[in-house]
C-alpha positions as CSV (number, residue, x, y, z in Angstrom):
1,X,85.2,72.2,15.5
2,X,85.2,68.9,17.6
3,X,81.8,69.9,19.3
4,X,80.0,71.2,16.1
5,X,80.9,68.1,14.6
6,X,79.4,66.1,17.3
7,X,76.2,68.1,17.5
8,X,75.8,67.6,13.3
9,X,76.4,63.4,14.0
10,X,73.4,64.1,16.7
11,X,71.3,66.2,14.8
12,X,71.7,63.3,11.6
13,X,71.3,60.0,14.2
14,X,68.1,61.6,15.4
15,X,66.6,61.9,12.1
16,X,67.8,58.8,10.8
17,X,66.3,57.4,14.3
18,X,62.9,59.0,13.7
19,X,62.5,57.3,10.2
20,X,63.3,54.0,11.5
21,X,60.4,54.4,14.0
22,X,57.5,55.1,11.2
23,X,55.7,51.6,11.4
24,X,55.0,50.3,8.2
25,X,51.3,50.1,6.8
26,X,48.9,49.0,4.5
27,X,46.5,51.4,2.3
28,X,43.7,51.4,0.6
29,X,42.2,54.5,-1.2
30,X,38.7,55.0,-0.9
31,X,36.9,54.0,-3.4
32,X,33.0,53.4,-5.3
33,X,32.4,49.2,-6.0
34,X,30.4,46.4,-5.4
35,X,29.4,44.6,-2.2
36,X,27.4,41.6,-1.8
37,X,27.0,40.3,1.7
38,X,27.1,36.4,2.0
39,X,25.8,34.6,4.9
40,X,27.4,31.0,5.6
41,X,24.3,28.8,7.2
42,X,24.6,24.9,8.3
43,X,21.7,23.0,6.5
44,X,20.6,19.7,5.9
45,X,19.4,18.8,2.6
46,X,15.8,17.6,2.8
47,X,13.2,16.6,0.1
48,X,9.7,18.8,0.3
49,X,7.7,16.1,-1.1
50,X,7.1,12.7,0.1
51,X,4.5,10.3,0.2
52,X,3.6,6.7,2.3
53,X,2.1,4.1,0.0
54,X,0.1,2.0,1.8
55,X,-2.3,-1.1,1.6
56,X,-5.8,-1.2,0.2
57,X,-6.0,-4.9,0.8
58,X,-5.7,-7.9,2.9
59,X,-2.7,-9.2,0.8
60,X,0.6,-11.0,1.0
61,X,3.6,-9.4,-0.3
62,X,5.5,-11.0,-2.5
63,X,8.3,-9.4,-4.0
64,X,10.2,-6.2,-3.0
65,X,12.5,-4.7,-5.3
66,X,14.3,-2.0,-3.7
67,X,15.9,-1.3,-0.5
68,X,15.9,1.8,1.8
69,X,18.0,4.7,0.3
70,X,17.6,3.6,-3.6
71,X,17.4,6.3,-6.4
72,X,14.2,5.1,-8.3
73,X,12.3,7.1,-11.5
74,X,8.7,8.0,-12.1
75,X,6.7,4.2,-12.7
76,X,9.8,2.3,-11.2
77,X,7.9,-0.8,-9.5
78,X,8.9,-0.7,-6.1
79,X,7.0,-4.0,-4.8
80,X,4.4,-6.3,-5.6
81,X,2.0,-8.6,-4.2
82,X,1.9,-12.0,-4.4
83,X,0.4,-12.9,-7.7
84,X,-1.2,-16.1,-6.8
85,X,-2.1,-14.9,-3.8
86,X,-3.7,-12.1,-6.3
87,X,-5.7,-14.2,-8.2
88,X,-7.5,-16.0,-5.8
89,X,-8.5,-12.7,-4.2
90,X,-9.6,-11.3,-7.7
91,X,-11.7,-14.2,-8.4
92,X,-13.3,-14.4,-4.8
93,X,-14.3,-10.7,-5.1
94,X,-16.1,-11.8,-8.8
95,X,-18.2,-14.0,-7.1
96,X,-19.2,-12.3,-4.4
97,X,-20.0,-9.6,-6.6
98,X,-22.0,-12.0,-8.7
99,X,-23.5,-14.1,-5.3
100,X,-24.7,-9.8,-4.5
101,X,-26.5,-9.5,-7.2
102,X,-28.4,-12.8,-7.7
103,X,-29.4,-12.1,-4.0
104,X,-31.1,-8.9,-5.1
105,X,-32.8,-10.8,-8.1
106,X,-33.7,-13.5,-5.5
107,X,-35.0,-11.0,-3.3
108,X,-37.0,-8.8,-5.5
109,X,-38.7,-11.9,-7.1
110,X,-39.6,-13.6,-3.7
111,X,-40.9,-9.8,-3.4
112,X,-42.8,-9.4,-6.6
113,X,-44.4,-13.4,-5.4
114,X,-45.6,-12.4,-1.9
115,X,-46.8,-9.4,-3.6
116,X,-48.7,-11.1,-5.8
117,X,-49.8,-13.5,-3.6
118,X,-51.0,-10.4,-1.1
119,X,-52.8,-8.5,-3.7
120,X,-54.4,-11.8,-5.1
121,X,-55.4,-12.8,-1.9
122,X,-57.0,-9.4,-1.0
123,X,-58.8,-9.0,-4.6
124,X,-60.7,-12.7,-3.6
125,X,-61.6,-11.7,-0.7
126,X,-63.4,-8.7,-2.4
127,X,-64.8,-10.9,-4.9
128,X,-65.7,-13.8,-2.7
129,X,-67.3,-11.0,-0.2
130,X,-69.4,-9.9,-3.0
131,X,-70.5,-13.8,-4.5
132,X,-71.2,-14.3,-0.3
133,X,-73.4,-11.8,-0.1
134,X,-75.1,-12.5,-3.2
135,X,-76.1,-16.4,-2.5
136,X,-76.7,-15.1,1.4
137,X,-79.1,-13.3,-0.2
138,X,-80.6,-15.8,-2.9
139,X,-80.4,-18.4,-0.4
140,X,-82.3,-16.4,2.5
141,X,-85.3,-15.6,-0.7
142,X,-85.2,-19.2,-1.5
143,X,-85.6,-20.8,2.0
144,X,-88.4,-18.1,2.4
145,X,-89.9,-19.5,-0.7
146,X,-90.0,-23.2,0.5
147,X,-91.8,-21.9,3.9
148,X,-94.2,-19.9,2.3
149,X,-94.7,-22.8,0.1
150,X,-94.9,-25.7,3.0
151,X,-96.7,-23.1,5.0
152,X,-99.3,-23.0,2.2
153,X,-99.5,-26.5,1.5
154,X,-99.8,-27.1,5.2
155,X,-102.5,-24.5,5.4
156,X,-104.2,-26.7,2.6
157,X,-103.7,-30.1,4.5
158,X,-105.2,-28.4,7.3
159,X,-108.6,-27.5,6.0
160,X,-108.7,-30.9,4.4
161,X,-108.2,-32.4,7.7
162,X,-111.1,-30.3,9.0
163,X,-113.0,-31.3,6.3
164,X,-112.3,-34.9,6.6
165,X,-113.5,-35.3,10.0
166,X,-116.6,-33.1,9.0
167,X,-117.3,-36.3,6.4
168,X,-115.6,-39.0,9.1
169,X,-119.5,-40.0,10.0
170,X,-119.5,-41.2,6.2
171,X,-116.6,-42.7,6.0
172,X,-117.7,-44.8,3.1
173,X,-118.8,-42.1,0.9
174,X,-117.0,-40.6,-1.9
175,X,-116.6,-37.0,-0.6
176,X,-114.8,-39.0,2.4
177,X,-112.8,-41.2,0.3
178,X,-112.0,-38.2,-2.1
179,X,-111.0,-36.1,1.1
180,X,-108.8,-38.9,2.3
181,X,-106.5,-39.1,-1.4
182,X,-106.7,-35.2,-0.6
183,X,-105.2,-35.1,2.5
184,X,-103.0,-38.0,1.3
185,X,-101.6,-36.0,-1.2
186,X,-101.3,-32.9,0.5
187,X,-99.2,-34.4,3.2
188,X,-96.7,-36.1,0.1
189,X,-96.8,-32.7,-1.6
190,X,-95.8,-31.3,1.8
191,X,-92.9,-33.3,2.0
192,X,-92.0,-34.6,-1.4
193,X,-93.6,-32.0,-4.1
194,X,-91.8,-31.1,-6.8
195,X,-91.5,-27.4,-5.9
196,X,-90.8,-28.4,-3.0
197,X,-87.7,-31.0,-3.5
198,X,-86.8,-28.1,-6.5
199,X,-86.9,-25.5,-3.6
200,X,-84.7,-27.8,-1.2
201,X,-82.1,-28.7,-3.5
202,X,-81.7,-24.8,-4.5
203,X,-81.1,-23.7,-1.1
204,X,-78.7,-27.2,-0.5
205,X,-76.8,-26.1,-3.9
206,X,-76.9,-22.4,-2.1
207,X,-75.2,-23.3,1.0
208,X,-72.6,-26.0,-0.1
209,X,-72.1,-23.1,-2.4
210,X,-71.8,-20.6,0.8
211,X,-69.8,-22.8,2.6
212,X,-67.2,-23.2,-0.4
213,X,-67.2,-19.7,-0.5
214,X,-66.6,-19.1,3.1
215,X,-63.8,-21.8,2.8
216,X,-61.8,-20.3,0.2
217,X,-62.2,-16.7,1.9
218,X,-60.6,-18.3,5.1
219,X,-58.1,-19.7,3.2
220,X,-57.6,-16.0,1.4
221,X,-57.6,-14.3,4.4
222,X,-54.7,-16.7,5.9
223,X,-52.3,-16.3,2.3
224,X,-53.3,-12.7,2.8
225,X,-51.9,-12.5,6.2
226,X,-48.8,-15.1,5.9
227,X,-47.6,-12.9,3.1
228,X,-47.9,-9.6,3.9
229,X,-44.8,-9.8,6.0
230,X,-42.9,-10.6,2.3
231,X,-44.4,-7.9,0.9
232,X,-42.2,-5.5,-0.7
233,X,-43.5,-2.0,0.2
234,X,-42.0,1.2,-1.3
235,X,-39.8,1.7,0.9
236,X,-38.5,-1.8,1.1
237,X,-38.2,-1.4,-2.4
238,X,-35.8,1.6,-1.7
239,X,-34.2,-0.2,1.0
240,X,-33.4,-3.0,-1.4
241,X,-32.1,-1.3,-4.0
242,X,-29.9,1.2,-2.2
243,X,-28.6,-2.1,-0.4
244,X,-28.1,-3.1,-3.8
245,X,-26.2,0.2,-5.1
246,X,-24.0,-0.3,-2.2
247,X,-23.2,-3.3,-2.3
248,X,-21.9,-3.2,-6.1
249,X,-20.3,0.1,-5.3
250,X,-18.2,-1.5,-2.7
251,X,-17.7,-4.8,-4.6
252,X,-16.6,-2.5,-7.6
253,X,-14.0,-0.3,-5.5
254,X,-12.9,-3.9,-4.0
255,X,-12.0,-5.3,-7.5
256,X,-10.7,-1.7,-8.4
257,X,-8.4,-1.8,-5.5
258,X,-7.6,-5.5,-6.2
259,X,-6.7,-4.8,-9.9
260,X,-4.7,-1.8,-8.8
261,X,-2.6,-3.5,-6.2
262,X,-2.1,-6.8,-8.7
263,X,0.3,-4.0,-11.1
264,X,2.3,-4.0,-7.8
265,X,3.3,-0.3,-6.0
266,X,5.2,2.0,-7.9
267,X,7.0,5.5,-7.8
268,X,4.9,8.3,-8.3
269,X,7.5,10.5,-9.2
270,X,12.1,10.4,-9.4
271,X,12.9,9.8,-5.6
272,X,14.4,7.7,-2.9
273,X,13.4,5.3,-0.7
274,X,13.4,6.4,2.8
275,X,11.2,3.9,4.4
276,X,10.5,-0.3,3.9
277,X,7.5,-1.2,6.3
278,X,6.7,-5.0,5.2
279,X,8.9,-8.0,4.5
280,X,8.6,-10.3,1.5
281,X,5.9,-12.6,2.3
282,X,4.1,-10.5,5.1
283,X,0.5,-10.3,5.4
284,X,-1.4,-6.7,4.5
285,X,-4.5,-4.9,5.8
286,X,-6.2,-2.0,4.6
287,X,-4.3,1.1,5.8
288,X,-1.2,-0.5,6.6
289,X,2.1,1.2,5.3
290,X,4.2,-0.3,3.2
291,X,6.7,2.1,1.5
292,X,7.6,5.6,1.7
293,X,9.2,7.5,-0.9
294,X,11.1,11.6,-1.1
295,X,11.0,13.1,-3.6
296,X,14.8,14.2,-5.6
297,X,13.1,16.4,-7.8
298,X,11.4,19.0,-4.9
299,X,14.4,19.0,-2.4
300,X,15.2,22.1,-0.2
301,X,18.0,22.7,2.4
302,X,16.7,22.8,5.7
303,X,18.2,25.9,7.9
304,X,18.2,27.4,11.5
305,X,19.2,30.7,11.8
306,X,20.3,32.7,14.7
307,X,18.7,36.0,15.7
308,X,21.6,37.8,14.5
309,X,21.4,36.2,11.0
310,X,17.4,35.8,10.7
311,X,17.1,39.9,10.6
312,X,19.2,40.0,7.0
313,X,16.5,37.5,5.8
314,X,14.5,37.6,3.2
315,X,12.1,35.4,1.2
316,X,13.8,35.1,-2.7
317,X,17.2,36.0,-1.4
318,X,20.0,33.9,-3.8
319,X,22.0,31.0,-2.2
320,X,24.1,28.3,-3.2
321,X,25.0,25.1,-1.5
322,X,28.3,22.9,-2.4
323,X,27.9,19.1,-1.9
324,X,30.9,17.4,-2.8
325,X,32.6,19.1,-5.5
326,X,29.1,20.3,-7.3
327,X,27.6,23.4,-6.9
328,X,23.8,24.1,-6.7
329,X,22.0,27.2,-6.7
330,X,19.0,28.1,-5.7
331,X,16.6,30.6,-3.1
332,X,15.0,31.3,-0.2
333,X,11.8,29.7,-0.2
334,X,10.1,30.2,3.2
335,X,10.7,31.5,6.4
336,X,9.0,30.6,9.2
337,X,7.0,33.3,11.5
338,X,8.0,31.2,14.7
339,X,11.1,30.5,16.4
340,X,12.0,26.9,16.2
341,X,10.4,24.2,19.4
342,X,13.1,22.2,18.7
343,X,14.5,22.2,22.5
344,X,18.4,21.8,20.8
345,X,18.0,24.8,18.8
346,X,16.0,28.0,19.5
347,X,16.6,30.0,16.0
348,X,14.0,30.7,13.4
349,X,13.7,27.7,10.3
350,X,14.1,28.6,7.0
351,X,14.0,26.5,3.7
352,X,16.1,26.8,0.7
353,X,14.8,25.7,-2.8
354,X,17.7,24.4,-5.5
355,X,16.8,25.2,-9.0
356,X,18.3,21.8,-10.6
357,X,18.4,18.9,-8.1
358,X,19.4,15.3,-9.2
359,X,20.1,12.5,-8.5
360,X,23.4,13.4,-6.8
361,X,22.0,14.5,-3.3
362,X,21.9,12.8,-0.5
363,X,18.7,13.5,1.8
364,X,20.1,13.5,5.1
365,X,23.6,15.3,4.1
366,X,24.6,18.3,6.4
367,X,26.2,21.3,4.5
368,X,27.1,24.8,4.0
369,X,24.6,27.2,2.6
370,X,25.7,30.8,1.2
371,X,22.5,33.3,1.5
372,X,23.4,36.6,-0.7
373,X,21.6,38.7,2.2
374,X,22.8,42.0,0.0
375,X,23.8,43.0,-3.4
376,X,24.7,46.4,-4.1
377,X,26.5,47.5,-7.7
378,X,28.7,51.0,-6.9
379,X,28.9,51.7,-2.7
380,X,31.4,53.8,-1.2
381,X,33.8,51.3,0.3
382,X,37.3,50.1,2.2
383,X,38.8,46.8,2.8
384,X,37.5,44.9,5.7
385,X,40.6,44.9,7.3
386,X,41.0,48.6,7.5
387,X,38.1,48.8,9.9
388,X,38.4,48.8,13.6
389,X,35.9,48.3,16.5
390,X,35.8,49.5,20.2
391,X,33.3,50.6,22.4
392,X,33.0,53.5,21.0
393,X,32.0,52.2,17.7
394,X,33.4,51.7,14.2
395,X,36.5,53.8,13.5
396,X,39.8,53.7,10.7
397,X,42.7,55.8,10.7
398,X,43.7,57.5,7.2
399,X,46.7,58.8,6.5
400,X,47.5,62.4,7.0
401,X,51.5,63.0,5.9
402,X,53.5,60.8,7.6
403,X,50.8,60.5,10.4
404,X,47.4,58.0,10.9
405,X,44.8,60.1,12.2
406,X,41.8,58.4,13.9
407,X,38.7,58.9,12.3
408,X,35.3,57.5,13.7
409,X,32.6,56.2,10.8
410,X,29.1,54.9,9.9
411,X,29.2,51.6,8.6
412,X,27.0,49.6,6.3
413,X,26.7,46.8,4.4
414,X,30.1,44.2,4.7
415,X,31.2,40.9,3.0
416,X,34.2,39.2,2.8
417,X,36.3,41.7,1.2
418,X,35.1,45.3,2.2
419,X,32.9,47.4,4.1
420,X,30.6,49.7,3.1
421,X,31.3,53.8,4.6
422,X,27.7,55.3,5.1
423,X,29.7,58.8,6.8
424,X,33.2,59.6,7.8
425,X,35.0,59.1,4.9
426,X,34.8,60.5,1.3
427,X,36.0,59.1,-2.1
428,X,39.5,59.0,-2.6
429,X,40.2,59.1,1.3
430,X,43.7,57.0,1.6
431,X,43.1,54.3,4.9
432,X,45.6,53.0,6.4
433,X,46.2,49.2,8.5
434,X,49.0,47.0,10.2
435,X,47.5,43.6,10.3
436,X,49.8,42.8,13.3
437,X,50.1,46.0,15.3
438,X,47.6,48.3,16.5
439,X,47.5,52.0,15.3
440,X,47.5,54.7,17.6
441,X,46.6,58.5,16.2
442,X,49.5,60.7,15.2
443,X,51.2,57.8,15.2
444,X,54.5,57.9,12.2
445,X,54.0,55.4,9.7
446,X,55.4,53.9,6.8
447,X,53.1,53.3,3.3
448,X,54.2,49.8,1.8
């Protein structure tokens, strides 16, 4: 009796034993849900749109109303020149413009005179060569007619001469006498006849005539010459007024610019100021940068992602991004085709868009970006925990009785709550997990 007594308190310690050794586990029954895979990135907020004001003028600043890191809006005047300074500038630029064009005027007349003075010249010397040639020609019949004339009335004065010494023996008779008034006469006639002074004074009157003509030819023929070089040809005409087209083309864009920079820089669109080049009272030259301004209304988080991370990546994937205690959501914008030359990084850049920016951001501003890299509505699924990884691969161990049996599987998709079971496990499949112990197969355990 003693001994089967002791062998029953055995046989009920051992079992009692055995239960106490189940290890107590967690369980999850297989199941169909949803799964969306977030990826935490570090970004830096970053505006996509900026722009550098800078100079058009030689100018002095004179008042600058805002200070690296301001919020300003769309037409908010951000600095000015000085307006004195403006005026002066305005005004010189008038009269230049003005001094430009009165040259031109000045220019084309002095033109339009040498022209005239060419072209006047050179139509006298036509029409003196032709009056020259005329009274060379008049004259030349003229003097011909006086020595045909003295040549006759020499001719004359000759026979009376041999006539008169035929009668010299009788040199008181009347045919001598009569010869004598002859010969008298002829030799007055020669010198002093009235065709004959008529004849002389012609061909005087013709060549004082000549010479005047000559004279003022000379004289055409030097205005001619001392003006041709102020003569405005065609193409000096072209020359002169394309000079002139440029001129007031580039005097306009100068007031232009002038009038523009006297309303003073402002925003071009809602931003901040990132960047102050000039001081108050500092002199400007064309090209010179003044102010730069981001834009708050085009901002994107900048990102670097690993090789890991960059393969769930896609252009239009979801995010969101917390800065301070706001949310903002927005996408995937662009991913570069190029790992990053940054020598302190050597992942891939990617930008993500927010939907509703404001005024809240801060360029600059590290933070945490979630990418949704997967989305999936009704997936068959355990808790993340439940999963196991060696080197043999993914594995759980489900329960079978009072047993975990070990059960290798095909993983999928995971977030931060489950795993998604491509093969190895089937709907209402019961897993089992100890968070602090490791399960062994056929091990006893325990359902909590």
């Amino acid at each position: 009796m003693i001994s089967a007594v002791l062998l029953a308190v055995m046989l009920i310690g051992g079992a009692v034993i055995s239960a106490n050794a189940a290890m107590p586990v967690n369980s999850y029954v297989t199941d169909i849900g949803p799964i969306e895979q977030i990826t935490e990135l570090n970004g830096t907020i970053k505006s996509n749109k900026a722009v550098t004001c800078y100079s058009d003028i030689d100018g002095i600043i004179g008042k600058i109303y805002v200070k690296e890191g301001d919020y300003v809006h769309k037409g908010d005047l951000l600095m000015a020149y000085d307006e004195e300074d403006m005026n002066y500038l305005i005004e010189l630029a008038r009269l230049e413009s003005e001094y430009e064009q009165s040259d031109y005027n000045k220019s084309l007349e002095q033109g339009n005179r040498y022209s005239g003075l060419y072209y006047g010249a050179a139509k006298s010397i036509s029409e003196l060569d032709a009056q020259i040639a005329v009274t060379q020609v008049t004259l030349t019949q003229k003097q011909n007619e006086l020595l045909e004339r003295k040549a006759a009335l020499a001719d004359e004065g000759a026979k009376l001469q041999i006539s008169l010494i035929d009668w010299s023996d009788k040199p008181d008779s009347d045919e001598y006498e009569n010869l004598s008034k002859l010969v008298q006469t002829n030799a007055y006639e020669q010198q002093y006849g009235s065709d004959v002074v008529s004849l002389q004074e012609e061909i005087n009157a013709l060549t004082s005539m000549l010479t005047g003509f000559k004279e003022t030819r000379a004289e055409m023929v030097s205005q001619k010459a001392s003006s041709m070089a102020g003569v405005l040809t065609q193409s000096g005409k072209d020359e002169l007024e394309a000079r002139r087209a440029s001129n007031e083309l580039s005097a306009g864009k100068r007031l232009a610019d002038l009038n523009k920079a006297k309303e003073g820089i402002k925003a071009e669109f809602d931003g901040i100021v990132t960047g102050i080049s000039v001081v108050e009272g500092s002199n400007t030259t064309p090209g010179m940068e003044l102010i730069k301004l981001e834009s708050s209304e085009d901002v994107i988080v900048a990102v670097n992602v690993n090789k890991y991370d960059i393969v769930n990546m896609t252009e239009g994937q979801l995010a969101s991004v917390r800065v301070g205690g706001k949310a903002y959501t927005g996408k995937v914008k662009r991913i570069e085709r190029m790992t990053s030359r940054d020598s302190a990084s050597s992942g891939v850049n990617m930008e993500v868009s927010l939907d509703e920016p404001d005024s809240e951001l801060i360029l600059g501003l590290e933070v945490k970006t979630k990418v949704t890299t997967a989305s999936m509505e009704a997936v068959r699924r355990i808790p993340i925990d439940a999963l196991d990884t060696d080197e043999e691969g993914d594995h759980v161990y489900v329960l079978n009785g009072r047993q975990a049996r070990k059960l290798d599987i095909e993983t999928g998709v995971k977030d931060d709550e489950y795993v998604e079971i491509i093969s190895g496990l089937n709907e209402g499949d019961v897993v089992v997990w100890n968070v602090s112990s490791e399960l062994n197969d056929g091990m006893n355990i325990k359902v909590s």
